[in-house]
C-alpha positions in Angstrom: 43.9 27.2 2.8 42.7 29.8 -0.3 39.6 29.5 -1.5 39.2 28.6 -4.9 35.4 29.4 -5.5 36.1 33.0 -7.0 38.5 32.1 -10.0 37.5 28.8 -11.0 38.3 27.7 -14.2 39.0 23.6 -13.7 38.4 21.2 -11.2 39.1 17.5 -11.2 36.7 15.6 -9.5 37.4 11.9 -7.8 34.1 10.0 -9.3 35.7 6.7 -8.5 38.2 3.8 -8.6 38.9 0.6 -9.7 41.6 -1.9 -10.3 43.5 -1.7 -13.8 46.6 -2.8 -15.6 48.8 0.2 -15.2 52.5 -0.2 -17.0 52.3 -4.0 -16.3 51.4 -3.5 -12.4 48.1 -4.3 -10.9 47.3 -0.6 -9.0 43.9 1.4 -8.2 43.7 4.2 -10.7 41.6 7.0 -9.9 38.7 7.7 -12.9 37.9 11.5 -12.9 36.0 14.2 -15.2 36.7 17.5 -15.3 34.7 21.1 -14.5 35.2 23.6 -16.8 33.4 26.4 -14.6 31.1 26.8 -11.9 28.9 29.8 -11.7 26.1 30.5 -8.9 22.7 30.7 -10.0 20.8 32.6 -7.2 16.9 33.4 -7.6 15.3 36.2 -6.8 11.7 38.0 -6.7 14.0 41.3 -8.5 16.5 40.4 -11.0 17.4 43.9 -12.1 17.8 44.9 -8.4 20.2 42.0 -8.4 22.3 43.2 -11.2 22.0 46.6 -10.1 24.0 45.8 -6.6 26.5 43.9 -8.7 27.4 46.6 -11.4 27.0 49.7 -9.1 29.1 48.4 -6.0 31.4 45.5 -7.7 31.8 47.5 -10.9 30.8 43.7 -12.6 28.8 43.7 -16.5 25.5 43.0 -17.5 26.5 40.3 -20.0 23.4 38.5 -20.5 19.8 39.4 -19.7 16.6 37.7 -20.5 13.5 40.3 -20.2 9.8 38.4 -19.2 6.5 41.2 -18.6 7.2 42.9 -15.6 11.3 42.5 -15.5 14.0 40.6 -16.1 13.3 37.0 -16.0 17.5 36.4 -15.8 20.6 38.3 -16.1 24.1 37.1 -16.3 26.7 39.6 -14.1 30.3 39.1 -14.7 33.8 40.3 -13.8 36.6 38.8 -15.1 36.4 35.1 -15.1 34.2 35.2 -12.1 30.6 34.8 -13.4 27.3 35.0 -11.2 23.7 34.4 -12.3 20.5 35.8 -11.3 16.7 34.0 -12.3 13.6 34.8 -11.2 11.3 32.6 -9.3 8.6 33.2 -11.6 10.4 32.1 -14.8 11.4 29.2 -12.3 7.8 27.7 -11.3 7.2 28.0 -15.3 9.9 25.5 -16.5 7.9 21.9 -16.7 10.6 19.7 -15.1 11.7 21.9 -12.2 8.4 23.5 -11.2 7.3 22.4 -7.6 11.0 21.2 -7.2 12.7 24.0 -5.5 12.6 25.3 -2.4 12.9 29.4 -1.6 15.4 30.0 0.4 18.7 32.1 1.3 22.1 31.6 -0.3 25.2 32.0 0.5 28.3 33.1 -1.3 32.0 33.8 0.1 33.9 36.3 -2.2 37.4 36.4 -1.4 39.1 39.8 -2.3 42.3 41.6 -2.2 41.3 45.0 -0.7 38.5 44.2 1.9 38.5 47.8 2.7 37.4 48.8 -0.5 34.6 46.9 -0.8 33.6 47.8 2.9 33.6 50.9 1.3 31.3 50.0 -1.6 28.7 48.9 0.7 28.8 51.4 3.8 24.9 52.1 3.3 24.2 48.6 3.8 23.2 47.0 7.4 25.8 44.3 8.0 24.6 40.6 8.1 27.9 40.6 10.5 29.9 43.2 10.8 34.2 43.1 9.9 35.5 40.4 12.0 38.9 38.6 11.9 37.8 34.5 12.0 39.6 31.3 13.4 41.7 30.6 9.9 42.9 34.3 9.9 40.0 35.8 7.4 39.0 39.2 8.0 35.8 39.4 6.5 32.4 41.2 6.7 28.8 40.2 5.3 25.9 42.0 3.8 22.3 40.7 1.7 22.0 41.4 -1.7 18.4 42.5 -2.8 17.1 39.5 -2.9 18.4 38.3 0.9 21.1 35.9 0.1 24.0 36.3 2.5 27.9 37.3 0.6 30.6 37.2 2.4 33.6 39.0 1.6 37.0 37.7 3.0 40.5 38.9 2.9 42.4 36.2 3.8 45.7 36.3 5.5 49.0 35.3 3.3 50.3 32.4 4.8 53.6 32.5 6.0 56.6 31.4 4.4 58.4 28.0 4.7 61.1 28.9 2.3 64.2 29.7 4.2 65.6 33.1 3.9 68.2 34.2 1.2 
């Protein structure tokens, strides 16, 4: 199974069923919506150090930053299609609907990439969360905190084998 987390750019999601007239036969037909995008939003005590480990190592852009006293109070990084957002908790506990909502806490993200020894590479100085392993599904894969402590793993995953017969 390939993860599809990295290069999302439309999902359709199952949000029910019910019974309708379909070309003159009573069947269940499946009502959905779709997801344009989904992009992480991650918080952090240092935004800038944030964006700093994304451009420097992952060679991804600033594309959008929002400056509050004392730093950044959230930045947009982004590579491609693949998009990732940083906030800080400060700018956080002052929005009036979420403040006192959240919890602090660790995320997680799994980054799926074609050359995992390049991006080893990109983070040698790093202390590995764990250190390259091959897993269960046939993922080699490593993983390492950002700045702010949130856990990414990055996965090569093996190609699956071939059902297609030989020519």
């Amino acid at each position: 199974m390939r993860t599809i987390l990295p290069m999302i750019s439309s999902v359709v999601i199952c949000v029910g069923i019910s019974s309708a007239v379909v070309a003159g036969a009573q069947e269940p037909t499946i009502q959905t919506m779709t997801i344009k995008k989904l992009t992480p939003n991650l918080y952090t005590d240092n935004v800038a150090a944030c964006v700093k480990f994304w451009v420097d190592r992952l060679h991804f852009e600033k594309a959008l930053e929002v400056p509050e006293p004392g730093g950044l109070a959230f930045a947009l990084v982004k590579r491609g299609d693949i998009e990732l957002m940083y906030g800080s908790y400060a700018s956080l506990q002052k929005e009036p609907l979420l403040a006192g909502t959240f919890q602090r806490g660790t995320g997680f993200l799994f980054v799926e990439v074609g050359d995992l020894d390049a991006v080893a590479a990109a983070m040698t100085d790093l202390p590995k969360a764990a250190e390259v392993h091959t897993t269960f599904y046939g993922s080699t894969e490593f993983t390492v905190k950002d700045p702010a402590g949130h856990l990414i793993t990055f996965a090569q995953l093996k190609k699956p084998a071939s059902t297609e017969p030989p020519r």
